[in-house]
TIMI-2910 file (N, C-alpha, C, CB; in pm, 1 decimal, decimal comma, always signed):
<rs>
+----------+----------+----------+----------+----------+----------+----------+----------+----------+----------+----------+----------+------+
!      n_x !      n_y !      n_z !     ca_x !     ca_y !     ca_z !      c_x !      c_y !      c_z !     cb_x !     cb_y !     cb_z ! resn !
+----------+----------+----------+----------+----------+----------+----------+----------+----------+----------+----------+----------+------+
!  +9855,9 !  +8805,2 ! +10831,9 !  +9769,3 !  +8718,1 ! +10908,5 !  +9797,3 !  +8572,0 ! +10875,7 !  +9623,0 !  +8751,6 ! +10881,7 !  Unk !
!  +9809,9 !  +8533,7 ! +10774,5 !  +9783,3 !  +8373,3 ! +10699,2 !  +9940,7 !  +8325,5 ! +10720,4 !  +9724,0 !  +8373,8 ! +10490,3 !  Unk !
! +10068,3 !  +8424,9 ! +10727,6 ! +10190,3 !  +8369,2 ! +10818,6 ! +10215,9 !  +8341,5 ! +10984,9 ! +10285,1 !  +8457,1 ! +10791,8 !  Unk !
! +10151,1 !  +8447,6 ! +11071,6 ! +10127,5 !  +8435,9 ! +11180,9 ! +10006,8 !  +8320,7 ! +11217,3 ! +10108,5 !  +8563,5 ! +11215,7 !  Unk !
!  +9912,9 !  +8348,8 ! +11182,8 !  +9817,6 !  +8254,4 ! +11239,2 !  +9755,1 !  +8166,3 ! +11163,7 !  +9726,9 !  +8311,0 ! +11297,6 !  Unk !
!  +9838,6 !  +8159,9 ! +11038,6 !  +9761,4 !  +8070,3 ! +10920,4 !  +9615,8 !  +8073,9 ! +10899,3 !  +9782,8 !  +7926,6 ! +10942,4 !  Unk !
!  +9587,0 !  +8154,6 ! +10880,7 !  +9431,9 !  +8152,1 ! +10795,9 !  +9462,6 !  +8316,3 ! +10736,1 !  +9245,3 !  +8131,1 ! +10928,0 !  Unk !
!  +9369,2 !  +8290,5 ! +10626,0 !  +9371,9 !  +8426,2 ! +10593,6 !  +9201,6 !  +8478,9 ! +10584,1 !  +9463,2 !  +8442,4 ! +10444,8 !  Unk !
!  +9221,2 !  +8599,7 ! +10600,0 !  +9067,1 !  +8710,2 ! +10611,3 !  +9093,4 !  +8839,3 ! +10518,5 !  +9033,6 !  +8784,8 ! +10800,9 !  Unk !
!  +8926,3 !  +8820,8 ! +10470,4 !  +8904,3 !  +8926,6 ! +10367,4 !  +8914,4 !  +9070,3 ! +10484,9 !  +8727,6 !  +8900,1 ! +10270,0 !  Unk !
!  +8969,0 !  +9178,5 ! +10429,7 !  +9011,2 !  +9298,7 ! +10515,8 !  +8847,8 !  +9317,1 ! +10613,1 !  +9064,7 !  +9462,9 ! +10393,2 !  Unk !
!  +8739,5 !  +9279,8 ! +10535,3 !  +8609,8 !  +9364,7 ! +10594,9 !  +8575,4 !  +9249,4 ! +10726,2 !  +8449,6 !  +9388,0 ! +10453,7 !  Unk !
!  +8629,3 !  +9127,1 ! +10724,0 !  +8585,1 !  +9060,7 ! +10803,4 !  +8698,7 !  +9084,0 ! +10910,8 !  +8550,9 !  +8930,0 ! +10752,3 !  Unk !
!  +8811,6 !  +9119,2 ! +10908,8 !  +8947,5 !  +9181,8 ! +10967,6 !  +8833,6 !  +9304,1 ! +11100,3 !  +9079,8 !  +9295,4 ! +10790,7 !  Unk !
!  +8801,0 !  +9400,0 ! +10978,8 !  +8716,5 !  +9502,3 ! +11048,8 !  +8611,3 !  +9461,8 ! +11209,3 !  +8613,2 !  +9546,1 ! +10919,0 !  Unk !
!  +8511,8 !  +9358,0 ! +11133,0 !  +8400,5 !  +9324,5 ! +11172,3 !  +8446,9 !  +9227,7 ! +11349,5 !  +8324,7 !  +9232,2 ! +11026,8 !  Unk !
!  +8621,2 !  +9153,5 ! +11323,5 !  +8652,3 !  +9112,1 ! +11413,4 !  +8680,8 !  +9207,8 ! +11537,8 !  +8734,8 !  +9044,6 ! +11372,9 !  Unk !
!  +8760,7 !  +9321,7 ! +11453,2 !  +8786,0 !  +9425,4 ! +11554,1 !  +8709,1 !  +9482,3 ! +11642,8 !  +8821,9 !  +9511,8 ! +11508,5 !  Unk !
!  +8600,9 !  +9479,1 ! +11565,0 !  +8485,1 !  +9590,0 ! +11582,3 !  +8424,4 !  +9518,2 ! +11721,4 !  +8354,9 !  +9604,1 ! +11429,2 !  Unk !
!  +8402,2 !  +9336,1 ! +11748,1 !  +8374,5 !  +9279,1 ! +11834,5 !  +8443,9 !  +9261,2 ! +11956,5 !  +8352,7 !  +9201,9 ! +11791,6 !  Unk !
!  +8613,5 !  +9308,9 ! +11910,0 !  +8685,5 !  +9318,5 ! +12039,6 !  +8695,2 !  +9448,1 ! +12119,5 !  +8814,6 !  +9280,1 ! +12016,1 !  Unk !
!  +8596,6 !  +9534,1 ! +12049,6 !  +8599,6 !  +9674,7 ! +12081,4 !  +8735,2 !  +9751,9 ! +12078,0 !  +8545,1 !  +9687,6 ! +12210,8 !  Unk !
!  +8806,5 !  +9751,4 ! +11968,5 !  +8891,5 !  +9802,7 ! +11890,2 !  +8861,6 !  +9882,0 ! +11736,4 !  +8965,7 !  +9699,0 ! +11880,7 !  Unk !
!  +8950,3 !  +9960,1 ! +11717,7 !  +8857,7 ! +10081,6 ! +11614,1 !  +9012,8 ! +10067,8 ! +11497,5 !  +8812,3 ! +10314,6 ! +11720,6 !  Unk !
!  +9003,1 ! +10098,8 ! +11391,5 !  +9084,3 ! +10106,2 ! +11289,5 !  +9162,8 ! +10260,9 ! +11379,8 !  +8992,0 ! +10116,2 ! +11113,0 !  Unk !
!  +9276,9 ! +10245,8 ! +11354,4 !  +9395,5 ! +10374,2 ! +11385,9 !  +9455,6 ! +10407,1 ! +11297,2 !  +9502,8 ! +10357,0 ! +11474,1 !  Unk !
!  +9417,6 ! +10567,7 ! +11248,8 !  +9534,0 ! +10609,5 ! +11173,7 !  +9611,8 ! +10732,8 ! +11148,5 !  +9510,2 ! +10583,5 ! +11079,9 !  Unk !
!  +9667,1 ! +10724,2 ! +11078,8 !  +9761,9 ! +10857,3 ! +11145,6 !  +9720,0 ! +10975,1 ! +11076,8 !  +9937,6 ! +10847,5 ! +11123,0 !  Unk !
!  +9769,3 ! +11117,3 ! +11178,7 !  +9698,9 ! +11223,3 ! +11131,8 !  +9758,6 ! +11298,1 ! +11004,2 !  +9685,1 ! +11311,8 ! +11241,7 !  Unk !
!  +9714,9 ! +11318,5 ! +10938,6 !  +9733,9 ! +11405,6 ! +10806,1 !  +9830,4 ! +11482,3 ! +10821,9 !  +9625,3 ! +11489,8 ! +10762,7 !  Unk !
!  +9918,1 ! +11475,0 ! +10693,1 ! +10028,0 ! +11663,4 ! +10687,9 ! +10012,7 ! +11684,6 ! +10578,4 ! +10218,2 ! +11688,4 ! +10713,7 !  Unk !
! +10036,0 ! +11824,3 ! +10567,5 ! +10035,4 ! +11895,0 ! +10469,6 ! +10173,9 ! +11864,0 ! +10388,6 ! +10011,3 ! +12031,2 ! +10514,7 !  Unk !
! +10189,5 ! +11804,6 ! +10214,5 ! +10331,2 ! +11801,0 ! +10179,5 ! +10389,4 ! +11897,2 ! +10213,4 ! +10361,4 ! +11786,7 ! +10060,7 !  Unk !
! +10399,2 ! +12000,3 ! +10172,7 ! +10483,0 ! +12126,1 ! +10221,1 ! +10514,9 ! +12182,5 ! +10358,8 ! +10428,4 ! +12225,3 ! +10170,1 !  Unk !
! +10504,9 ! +12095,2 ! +10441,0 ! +10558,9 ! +12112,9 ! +10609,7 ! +10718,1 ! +12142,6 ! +10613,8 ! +10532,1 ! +11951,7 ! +10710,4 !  Unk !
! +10738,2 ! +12199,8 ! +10724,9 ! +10860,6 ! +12257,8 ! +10692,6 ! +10895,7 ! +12165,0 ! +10856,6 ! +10873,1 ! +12464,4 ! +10663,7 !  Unk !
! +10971,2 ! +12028,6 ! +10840,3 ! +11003,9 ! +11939,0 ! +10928,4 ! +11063,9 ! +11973,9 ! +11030,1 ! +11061,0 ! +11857,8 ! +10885,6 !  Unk !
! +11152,4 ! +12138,6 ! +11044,1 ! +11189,1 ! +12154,7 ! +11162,9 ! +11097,4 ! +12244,6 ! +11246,6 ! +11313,8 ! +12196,4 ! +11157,5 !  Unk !
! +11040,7 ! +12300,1 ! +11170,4 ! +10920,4 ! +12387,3 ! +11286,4 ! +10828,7 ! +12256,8 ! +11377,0 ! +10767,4 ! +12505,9 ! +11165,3 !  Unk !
! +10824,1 ! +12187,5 ! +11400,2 ! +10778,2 ! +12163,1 ! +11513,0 ! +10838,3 ! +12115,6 ! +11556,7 ! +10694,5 ! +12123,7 ! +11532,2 !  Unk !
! +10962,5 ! +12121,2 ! +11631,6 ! +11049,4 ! +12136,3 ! +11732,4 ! +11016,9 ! +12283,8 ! +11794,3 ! +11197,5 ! +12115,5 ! +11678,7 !  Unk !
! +11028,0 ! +12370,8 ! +11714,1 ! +11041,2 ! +12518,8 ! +11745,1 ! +10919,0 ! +12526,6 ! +11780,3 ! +11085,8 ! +12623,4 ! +11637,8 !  Unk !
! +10838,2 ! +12433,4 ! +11801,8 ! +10675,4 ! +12533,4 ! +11871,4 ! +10652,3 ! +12423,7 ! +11937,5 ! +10512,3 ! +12596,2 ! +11757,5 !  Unk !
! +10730,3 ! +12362,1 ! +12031,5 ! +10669,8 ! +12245,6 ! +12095,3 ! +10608,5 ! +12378,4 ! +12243,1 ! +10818,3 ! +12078,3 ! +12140,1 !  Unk !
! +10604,9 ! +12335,4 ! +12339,2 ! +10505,6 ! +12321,9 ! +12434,4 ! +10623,9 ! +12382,1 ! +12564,0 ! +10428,7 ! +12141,0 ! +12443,9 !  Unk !
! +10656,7 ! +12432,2 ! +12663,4 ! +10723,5 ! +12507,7 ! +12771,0 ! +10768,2 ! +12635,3 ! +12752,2 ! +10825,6 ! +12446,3 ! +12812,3 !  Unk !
! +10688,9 ! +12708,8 ! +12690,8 ! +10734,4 ! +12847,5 ! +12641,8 ! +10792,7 ! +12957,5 ! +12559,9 ! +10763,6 ! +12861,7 ! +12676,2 !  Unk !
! +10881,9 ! +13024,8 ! +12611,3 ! +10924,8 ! +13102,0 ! +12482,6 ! +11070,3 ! +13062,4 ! +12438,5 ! +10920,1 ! +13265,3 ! +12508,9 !  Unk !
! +11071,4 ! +13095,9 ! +12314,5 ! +11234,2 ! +12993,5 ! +12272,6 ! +11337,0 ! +13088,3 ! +12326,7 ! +11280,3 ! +12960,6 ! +12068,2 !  Unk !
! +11367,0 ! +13230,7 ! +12361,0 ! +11420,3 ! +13286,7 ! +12443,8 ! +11467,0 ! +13327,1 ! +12564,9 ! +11405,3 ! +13311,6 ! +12428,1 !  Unk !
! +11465,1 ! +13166,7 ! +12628,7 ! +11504,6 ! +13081,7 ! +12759,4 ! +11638,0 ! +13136,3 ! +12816,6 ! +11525,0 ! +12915,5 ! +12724,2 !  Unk !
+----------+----------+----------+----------+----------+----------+----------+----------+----------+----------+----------+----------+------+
</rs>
């Protein structure tokens, strides 16, 4: 923030700005460490993998 727009803000007042532009904190969804990175390719979405 304090390089782009020169001022700087405590994170909660960061929040409180958002919160007035009707914008929500985003974040990303959880994995499990032990995911096995190629299975979801193999279960995406158009059917059976025996095409």
């Amino acid at each position: 923030m304090a390089s782009r727009f020169g001022k700087t803000l405590h994170p909660a007042s960061l929040s409180r700005i958002m919160r007035t532009l009707d914008l929500s904190r985003q974040k990303t969804r959880p994995r499990h460490p032990r995911t096995d990175s190629a299975r979801p390719s193999r279960l995406r979405k158009g059917g059976s993998l025996a095409r």
